[in-house]
N, C-alpha and C positions, 0 to 999 in steps of 0.2 A: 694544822687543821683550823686553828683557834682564827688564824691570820687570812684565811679561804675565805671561812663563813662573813667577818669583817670587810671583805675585799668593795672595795668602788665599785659602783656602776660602772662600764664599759661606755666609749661611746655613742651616743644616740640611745642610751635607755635612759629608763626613770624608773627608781622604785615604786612601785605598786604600794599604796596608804593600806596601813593595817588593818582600819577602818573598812576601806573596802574590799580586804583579804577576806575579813571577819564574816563580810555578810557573806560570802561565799563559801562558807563552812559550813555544811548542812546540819540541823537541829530538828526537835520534834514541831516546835514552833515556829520556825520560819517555813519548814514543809507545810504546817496545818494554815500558816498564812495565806501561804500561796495556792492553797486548795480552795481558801474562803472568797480569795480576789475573782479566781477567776471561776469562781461558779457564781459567782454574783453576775459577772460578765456574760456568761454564757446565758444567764435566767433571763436579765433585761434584754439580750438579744433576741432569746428564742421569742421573750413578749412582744418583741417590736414586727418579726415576722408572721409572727402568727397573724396579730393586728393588721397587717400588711396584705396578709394572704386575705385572712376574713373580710375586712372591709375592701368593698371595692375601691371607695372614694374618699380620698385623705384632703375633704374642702374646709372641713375645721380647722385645720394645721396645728398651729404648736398648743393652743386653747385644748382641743381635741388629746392631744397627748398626753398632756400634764395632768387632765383628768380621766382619762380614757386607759392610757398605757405605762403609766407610773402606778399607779395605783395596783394593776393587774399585776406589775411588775414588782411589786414591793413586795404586795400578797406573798405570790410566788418562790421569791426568794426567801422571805422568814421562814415559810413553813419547807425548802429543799434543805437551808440550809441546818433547824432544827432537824431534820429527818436525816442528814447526812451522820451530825454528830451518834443519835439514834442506831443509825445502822453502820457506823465505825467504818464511813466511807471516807475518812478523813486520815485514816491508821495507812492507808495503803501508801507504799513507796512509788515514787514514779518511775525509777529506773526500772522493775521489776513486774510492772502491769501487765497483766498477761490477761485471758479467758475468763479464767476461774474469777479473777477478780469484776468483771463485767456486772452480776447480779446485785453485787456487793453496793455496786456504783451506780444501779441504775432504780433499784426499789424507790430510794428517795423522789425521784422522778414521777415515779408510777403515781406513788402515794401523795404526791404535789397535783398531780394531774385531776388526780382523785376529787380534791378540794377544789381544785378551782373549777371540775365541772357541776360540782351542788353549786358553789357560789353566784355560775351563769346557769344555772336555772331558777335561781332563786332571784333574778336579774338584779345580780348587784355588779354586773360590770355593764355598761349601754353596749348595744350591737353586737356582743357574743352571743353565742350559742352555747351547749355543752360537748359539741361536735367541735370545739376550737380549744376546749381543755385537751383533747386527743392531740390535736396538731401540737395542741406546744408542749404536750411530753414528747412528742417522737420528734422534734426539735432539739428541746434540751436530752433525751439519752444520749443523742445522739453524737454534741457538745459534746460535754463530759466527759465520754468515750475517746473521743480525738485529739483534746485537754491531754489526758491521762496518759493515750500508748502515745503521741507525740514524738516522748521521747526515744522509746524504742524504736518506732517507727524511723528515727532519723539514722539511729548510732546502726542498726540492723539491716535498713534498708537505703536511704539515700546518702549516707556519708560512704564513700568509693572506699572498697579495700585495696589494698596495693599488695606486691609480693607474689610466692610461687601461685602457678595454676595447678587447683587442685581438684580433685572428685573426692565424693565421699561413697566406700562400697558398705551398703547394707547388707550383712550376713543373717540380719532379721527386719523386720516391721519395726520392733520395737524403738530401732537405732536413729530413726529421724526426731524422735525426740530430742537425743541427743547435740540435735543443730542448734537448738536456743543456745545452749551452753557455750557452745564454740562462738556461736556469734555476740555472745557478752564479754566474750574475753578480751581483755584490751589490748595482749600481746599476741593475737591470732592474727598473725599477719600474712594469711593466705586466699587468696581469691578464688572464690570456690564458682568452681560452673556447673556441674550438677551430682547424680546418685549414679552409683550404678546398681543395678537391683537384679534380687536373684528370679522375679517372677518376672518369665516372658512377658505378661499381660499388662503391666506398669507400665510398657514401653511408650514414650513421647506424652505419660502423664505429666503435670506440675506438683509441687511437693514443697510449702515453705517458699514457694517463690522460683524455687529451682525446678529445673525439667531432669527426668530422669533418662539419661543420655544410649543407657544399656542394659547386657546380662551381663553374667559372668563368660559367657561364650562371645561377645564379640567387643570386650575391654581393651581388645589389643588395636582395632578399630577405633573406638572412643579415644585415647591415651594419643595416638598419631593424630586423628580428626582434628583435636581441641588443644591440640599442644598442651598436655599435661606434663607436669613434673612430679606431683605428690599425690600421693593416694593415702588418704585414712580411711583405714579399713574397722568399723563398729563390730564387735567383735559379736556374737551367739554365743549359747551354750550346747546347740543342737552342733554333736558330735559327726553328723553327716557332711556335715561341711568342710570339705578339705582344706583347712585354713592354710597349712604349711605349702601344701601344690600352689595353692593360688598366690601366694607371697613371692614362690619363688618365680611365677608368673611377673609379675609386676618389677620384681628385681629385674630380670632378662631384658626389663622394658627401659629400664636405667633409671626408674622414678624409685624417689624416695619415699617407702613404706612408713606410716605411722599408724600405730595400734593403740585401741580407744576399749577397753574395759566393757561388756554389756553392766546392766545395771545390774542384773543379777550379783553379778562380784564385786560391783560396790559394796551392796548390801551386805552382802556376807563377806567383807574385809580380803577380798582376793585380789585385789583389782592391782597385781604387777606383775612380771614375768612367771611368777609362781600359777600365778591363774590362770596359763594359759597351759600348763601340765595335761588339764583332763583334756583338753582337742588336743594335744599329742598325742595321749597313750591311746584314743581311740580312735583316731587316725592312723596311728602306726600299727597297731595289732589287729586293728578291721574288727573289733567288738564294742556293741553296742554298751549305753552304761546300763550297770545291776538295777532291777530292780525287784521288790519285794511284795507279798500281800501282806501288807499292814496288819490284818482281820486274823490268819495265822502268823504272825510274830507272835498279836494281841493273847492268842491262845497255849502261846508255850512258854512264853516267857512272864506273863500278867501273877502277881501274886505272889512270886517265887522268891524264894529268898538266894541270890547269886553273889559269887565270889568271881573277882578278876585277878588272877594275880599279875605282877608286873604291869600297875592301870594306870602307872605312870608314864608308861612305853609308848613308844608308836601304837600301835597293834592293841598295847592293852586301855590306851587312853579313849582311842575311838570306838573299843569296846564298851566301854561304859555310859558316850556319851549316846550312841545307839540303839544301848539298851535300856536308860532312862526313859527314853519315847515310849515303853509299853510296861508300863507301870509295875515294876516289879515290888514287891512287898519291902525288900531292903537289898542294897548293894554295895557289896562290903569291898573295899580299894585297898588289896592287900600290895604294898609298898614299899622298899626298902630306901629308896632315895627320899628325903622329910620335903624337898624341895620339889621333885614332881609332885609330889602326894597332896602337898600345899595346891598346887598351881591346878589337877584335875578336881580336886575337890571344891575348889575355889568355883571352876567354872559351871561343874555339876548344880551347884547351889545358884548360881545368879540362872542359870539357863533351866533348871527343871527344882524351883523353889520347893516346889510339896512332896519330891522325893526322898526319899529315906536311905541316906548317905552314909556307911558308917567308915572312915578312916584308920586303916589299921599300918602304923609303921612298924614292921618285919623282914627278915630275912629266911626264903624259902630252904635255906642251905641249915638252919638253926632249928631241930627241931621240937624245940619250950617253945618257939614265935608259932612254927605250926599249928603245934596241937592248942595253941592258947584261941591262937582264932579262929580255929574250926568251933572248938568247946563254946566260945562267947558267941558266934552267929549261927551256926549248923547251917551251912548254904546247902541248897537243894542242889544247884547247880555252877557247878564250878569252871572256868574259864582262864587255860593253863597257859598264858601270856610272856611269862617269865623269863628269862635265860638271854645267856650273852650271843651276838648277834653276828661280829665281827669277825669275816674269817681274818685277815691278816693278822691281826691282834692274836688269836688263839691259838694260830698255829705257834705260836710263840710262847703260848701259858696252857698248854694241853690237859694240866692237871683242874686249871680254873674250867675248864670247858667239861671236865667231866663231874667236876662238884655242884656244880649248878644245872647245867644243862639233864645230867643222868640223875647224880643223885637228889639234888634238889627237887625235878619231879617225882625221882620214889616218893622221895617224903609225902609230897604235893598229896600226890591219889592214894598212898596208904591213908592219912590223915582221911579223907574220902570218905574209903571203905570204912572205918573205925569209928564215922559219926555220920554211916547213913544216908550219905546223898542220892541223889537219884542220876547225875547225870555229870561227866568229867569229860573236858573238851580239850585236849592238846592243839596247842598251833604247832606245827610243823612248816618242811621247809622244801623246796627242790634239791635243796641242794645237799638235803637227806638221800638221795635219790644216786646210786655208785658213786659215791663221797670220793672228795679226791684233798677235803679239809679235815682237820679237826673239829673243826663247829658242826659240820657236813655227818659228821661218823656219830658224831655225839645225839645227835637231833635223830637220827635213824635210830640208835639205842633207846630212847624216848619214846621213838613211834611203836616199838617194840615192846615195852613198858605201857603202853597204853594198853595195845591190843592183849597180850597177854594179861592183864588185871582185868579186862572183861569179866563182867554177870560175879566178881569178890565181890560179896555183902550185899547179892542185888544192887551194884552199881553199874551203869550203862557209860563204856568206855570209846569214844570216839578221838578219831586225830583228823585233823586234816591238814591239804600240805596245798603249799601255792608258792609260787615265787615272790620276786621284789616288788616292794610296796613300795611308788616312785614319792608319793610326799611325805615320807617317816623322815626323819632324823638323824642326818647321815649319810642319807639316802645319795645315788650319783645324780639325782634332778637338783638338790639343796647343793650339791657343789659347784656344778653346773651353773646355777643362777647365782652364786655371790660370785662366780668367774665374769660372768657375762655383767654384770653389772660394775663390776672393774675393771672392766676390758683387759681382764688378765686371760691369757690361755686356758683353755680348756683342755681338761687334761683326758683321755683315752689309755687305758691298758694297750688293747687291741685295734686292729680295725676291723677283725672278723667276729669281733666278743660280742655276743648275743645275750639275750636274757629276756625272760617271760616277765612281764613286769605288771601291775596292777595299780589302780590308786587304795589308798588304803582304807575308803569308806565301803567301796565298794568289795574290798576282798571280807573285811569285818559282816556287812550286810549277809555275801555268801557263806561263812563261818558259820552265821547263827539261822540261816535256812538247814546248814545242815543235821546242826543238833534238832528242828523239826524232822528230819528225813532218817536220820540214820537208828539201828535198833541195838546196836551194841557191836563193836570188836572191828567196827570197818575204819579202811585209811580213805576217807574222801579226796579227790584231786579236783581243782576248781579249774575250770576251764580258760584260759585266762589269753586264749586268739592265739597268734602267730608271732614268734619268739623277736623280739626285736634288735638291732645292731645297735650299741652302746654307740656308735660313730655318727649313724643317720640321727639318735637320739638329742645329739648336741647339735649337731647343723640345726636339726627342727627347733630346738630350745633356742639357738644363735637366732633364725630366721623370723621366727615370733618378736622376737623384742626391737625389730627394725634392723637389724645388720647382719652383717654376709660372713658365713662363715670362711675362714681361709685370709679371710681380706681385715676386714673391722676385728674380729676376736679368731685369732689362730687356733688352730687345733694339733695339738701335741701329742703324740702314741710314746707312752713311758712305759712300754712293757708288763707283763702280765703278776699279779702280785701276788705273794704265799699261798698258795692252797684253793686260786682260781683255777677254774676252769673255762675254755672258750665258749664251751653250749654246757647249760642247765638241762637237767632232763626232769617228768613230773614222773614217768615210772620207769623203773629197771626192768631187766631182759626177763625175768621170770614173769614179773607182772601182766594184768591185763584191765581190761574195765567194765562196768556196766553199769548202763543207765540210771540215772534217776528220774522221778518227774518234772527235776530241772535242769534243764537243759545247759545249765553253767555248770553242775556238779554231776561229777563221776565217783564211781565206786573202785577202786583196786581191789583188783582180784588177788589176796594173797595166798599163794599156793600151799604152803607149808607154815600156821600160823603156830608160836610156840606156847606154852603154859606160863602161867606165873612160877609154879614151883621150879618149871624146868630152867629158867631166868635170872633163878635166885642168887644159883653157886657164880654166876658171871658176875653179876650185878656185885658181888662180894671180892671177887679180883678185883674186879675195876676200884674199889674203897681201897684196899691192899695199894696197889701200883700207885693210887693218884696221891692216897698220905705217904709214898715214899721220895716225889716229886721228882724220879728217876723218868724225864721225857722217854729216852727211848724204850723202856719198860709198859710205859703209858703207851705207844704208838703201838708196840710188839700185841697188847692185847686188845686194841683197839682192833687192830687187824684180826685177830684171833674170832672175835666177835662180831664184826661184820665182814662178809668174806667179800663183798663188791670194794671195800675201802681202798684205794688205792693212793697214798701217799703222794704227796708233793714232793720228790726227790731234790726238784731243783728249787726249794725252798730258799728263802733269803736268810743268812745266817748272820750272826753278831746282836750290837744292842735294840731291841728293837723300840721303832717309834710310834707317835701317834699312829699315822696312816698305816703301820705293819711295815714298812720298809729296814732294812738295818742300816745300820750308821757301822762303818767298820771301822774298828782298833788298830793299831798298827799289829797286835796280837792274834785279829780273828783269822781264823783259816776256815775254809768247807768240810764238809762228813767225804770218807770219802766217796760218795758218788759223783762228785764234779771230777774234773778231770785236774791231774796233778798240775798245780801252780796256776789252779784259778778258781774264779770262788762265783756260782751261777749269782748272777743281780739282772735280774730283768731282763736275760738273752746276750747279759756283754759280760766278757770276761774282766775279773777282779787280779789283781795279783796275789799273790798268795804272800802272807806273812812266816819269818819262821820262827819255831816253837808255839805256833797256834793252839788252843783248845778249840773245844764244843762249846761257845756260848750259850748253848740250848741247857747247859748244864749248870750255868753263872746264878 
């Protein structure tokens, strides 16, 4: 490397003197240099014109000038270029001169003009007027101005781009902004011909220079017309816009898609494959995004002193940051991970400074941590976030799913009832809904547990139940996206696997309309559109980020994992629903809701079965208890891993419901080991 940098001149060059490398390294002082030369230039010119234009007759000649138009000239310049420093028109960069900077550059001028029209009325110049101070401000603005964008003006507009032919599609107004950017960039090396625009009425306007070529209806017209190759398409957040149709429009076209961020996702830190999530999910389930009246939130939640628990979670993080906006009296982040608890609280405080934060690390399963933090806050309103989330995972730790999930909310809403709340909110799950999991069974005994505590100690007991929250943690959108940004495959259970999916600001928003709505003992189901294909779900994520599914990032079907099912459902065969005043949230109709005492003697097996950590004892009463549960027979058996898969021993064998000398794994047969055990049992 050493031996590169030292290397000779080639021949026919010459090194370049450091000296005059040097002046070419821009500084605040050779900038404010080169502002002062050439506004001096621009001041004796505009004098010499003005002079020029006023006087008819130039028969004095140079006599005439030197008294005449030096003098006017001199004036003029001391007092633009005093006015210049004045009004910090000397601060401005030239590569970046834009509009806004116009007034900036041009006051100095006015307030010059100003002077030298008292001074030709006061006839201290021969043959002006004050009608000739006007001419030579609107001379020199006008300088100045041409000085200044110059340089944009050459690098933007007459230096020739070379490279692909490209358009630019506006998914909004907003996105022509956008074009300065592109056209500063030094490594944009695509030659753009015009917009295509979603308003008929734009058609054959100019825009920046460029003509706007079309709509979205006759692009396929434009694209053959202009010999395109590329298409950057400025992205919207208005969810009407079918971004993924029209992507794979332009694919079909054989042009290369690139996606451009609206500003909005700048701002708010979105702006890469992630942020294009929310025009998925509301292009694929056909529902608009949630929204709230502010004015009642303000009303039920303002003053109140609330608890979140698990507010370090998906679900319970956005909890909190939701319920900051309407000023609650205090909200207490009850938390067993120190390292969430750190990270939401962290953020609570830089983003809503004057709220009243109070951080509690506990475990919902310990009931000293319970009762300590109800006793130290008494929250009016508590917000039951908690529990483990993962089916694969728990089909494998069934006893874990019932100490957290079941008993850990006992604790939760007894603690409640015992100090007086007014109000206990379960999140729930679809997949509470004919459970065919552990997590699934577990979460319905919860829902159960809610309703049943109903109107104990005048407390008002609500759950509600929604599906997948596609931007949580874990979630199959976050797998999804570190796939596609590795161009690694993208992985599919199914091709038929469906799922009700949600973002998760917006399912939280619905959550907390509902503790507005509900009056004790009801299961809310949030309306959440048209159930979506995990398989279309990835094409659409592939095809957002510029490449083709199948082709650029494969799509892989690895079969269906522990305790899935192909369709989620929001109610069971007995259920039914009725309305609320919003139109995103329903009511289930529970036909036969049970008692808290009647709950008690189960709720007491299930402690029994889960401290004996005998799985199938666990599953035996699981079943007993919920009578829709129907087990994952073809469960994946052995050590289990992160994602729920098993890793098989040369020891493991199947229960027997596989068929002899095979062991179910994702629809393929296993070999069967011999002297196998139950790993479920390990």
């Amino acid at each position: 490397m050493a031996e590169a940098r030292t290397k000779s001149p080639g021949p026919g060059r010459t090194d370049i003197p450091a000296w005059f490398r040097s002046l070419l390294v821009p500084t605040y002082g050779k900038r404010t240099l080169f502002y002062l030369v050439s506004d001096v230039v621009v001041v004796f010119a505009a004098s010499f014109l003005t002079h020029l234009a006023v006087i008819q007759h130039v028969s004095s000649g140079v006599y005439y000038y030197t008294r005449g138009v030096l003098p006017f000239a001199a004036t003029a310049a001391a007092c633009q270029l005093a006015l210049g420093f004045l009004f910090s028109s000397y601060k401005l960069k030239w590569s970046t001169f834009s509009l806004v900077d116009v007034p900036r550059l041009v006051l100095p001028s006015i307030g010059t003009a100003v002077l030298l029209g008292g001074l030709t009325a006061a006839r201290a110049f021969a043959g002006l007027t004050p009608l000739s101070a006007v001419t030579w401000g609107l001379l020199s603005a006008c300088g100045l101005v041409a000085v200044r964008g110059s340089r944009r003006f050459y690098t933007e507009v007459v230096r020739p781009r070379s490279g692909k032919r490209a358009i630019l599609v506006m998914c909004s107004h907003k996105g022509y902004f956008l074009l300065d950017t592109l056209r500063r960039t030094p490594r944009f090396n695509y030659r753009i011909v015009g917009f295509i625009d979603p308003e008929p009425s734009n058609r054959n306007t100019l825009s920046q220079g460029l003509p706007v070529l079309g709509n979205f209806d006759n692009v396929e017209n434009v694209v053959a017309r202009h010999r395109i190759e590329t298409a950057f398409v400025f992205l919207s957040s208005d969810p009407a816009f079918a971004i993924g149709q029209f992507c794979q429009r332009l694919h079909e076209l054989g042009l290369e898609v690139r996606l451009i961020p609206s500003m909005t996702d700048l701002i708010d830190d979105r702006a890469d494959i992630g942020a294009l999530e929310r025009l998925t999910i509301h292009e694929l389930t056909g529902q608009q995004p949630v929204k709230v009246d502010p004015r009642e939130m303000e009303s039920v939640f303002a003053d109140k002193r609330i608890m979140v628990t698990g507010a370090g979670g998906s679900i319970g993080s956005e909890l909190c940051r939701q319920l900051a906006r309407f000023n609650p009296a205090m909200l207490v982040l009850f938390e067993r991970d120190d390292s969430n608890l750190f990270y939401i609280e962290r953020d609570l405080r830089n983003l809503f400074p004057k709220s009243h934060v109070v951080p509690f690390l506990g475990d919902i399963t310990r009931e000293a941590d319970v009762a300590r933090a109800f006793a130290l806050t008494r929250p009016d309103i508590i917000f039951h976030a908690a529990a483990y989330k993962h089916v694969p995972i728990l089909e494998f730790h069934p006893a874990e799913a019932i100490r957290v999930n079941v008993q850990g909310s006992h604790l939760v809403a007894r603690a409640a009832v015992e100090h007086g709340a007014e109000s206990f909110v379960y999140i729930s799950t679809d997949k509470a809904v004919n459970p065919s999991s552990v997590m699934g069974a577990s979460k319905r005994i919860g829902e159960t547990v809610a309703t049943a505590m109903n109107s104990s100690g005048g407390v008002r007991f609500l759950a509600v139940r929604f599906g997948n929250v596609l931007d949580s943690r874990g979630s199959v959108t976050t797998i999804f996206r570190d796939a596609i940004v590795r161009r690694q495959p993208v992985t599919v259970t199914d091709p038929e696997m469906r799922r009700y999916v949600m973002l998760t600001s917006e399912a939280v928003l619905l959550v907390m309309q509902a503790v507005a709505l509900g009056r004790g003992g009801e299961v809310f189901v949030l309306d959440m559109g048209n159930p979506v294909k995990i398989k279309d779900l990835a094409e659409t994520m592939i095809r957002h980020a510029g490449l083709r599914p199948g082709i650029d990032v494969p799509i892989v079907f690895i079969g269906r994992r522990p305790g899935e099912k192909l369709f989620e459902e929001l109610l069971t065969a007995e259920e039914g629903t009725a309305a609320t005043v919003n139109q995103r949230i329903y009511r289930a109709c529970i036909s036969k809701p049970r008692t808290y005492p009647e709950i008690l003697d189960d709720l007491r097996r299930l402690d029994e079965v889960a401290g004996s950590g005998d799985t199938q004892r666990i599953r035996d009463e699981i079943t007993r208890q919920v009578s829709s549960y129907r087990p994952d027979t073809g469960c994946l058996y052995g050590h289990p891993t992160a994602s729920g898969r098993a890793e098989y021993p040369p020891t493991a064998e199947p229960l027997s419901a596989a068929k002899p000398g095979t062991a179910a794994r994702g629809g393929r047969e296993a070999p069967r080991a011999a002297g196998a055990t139950d790993p479920t049992q390990i």
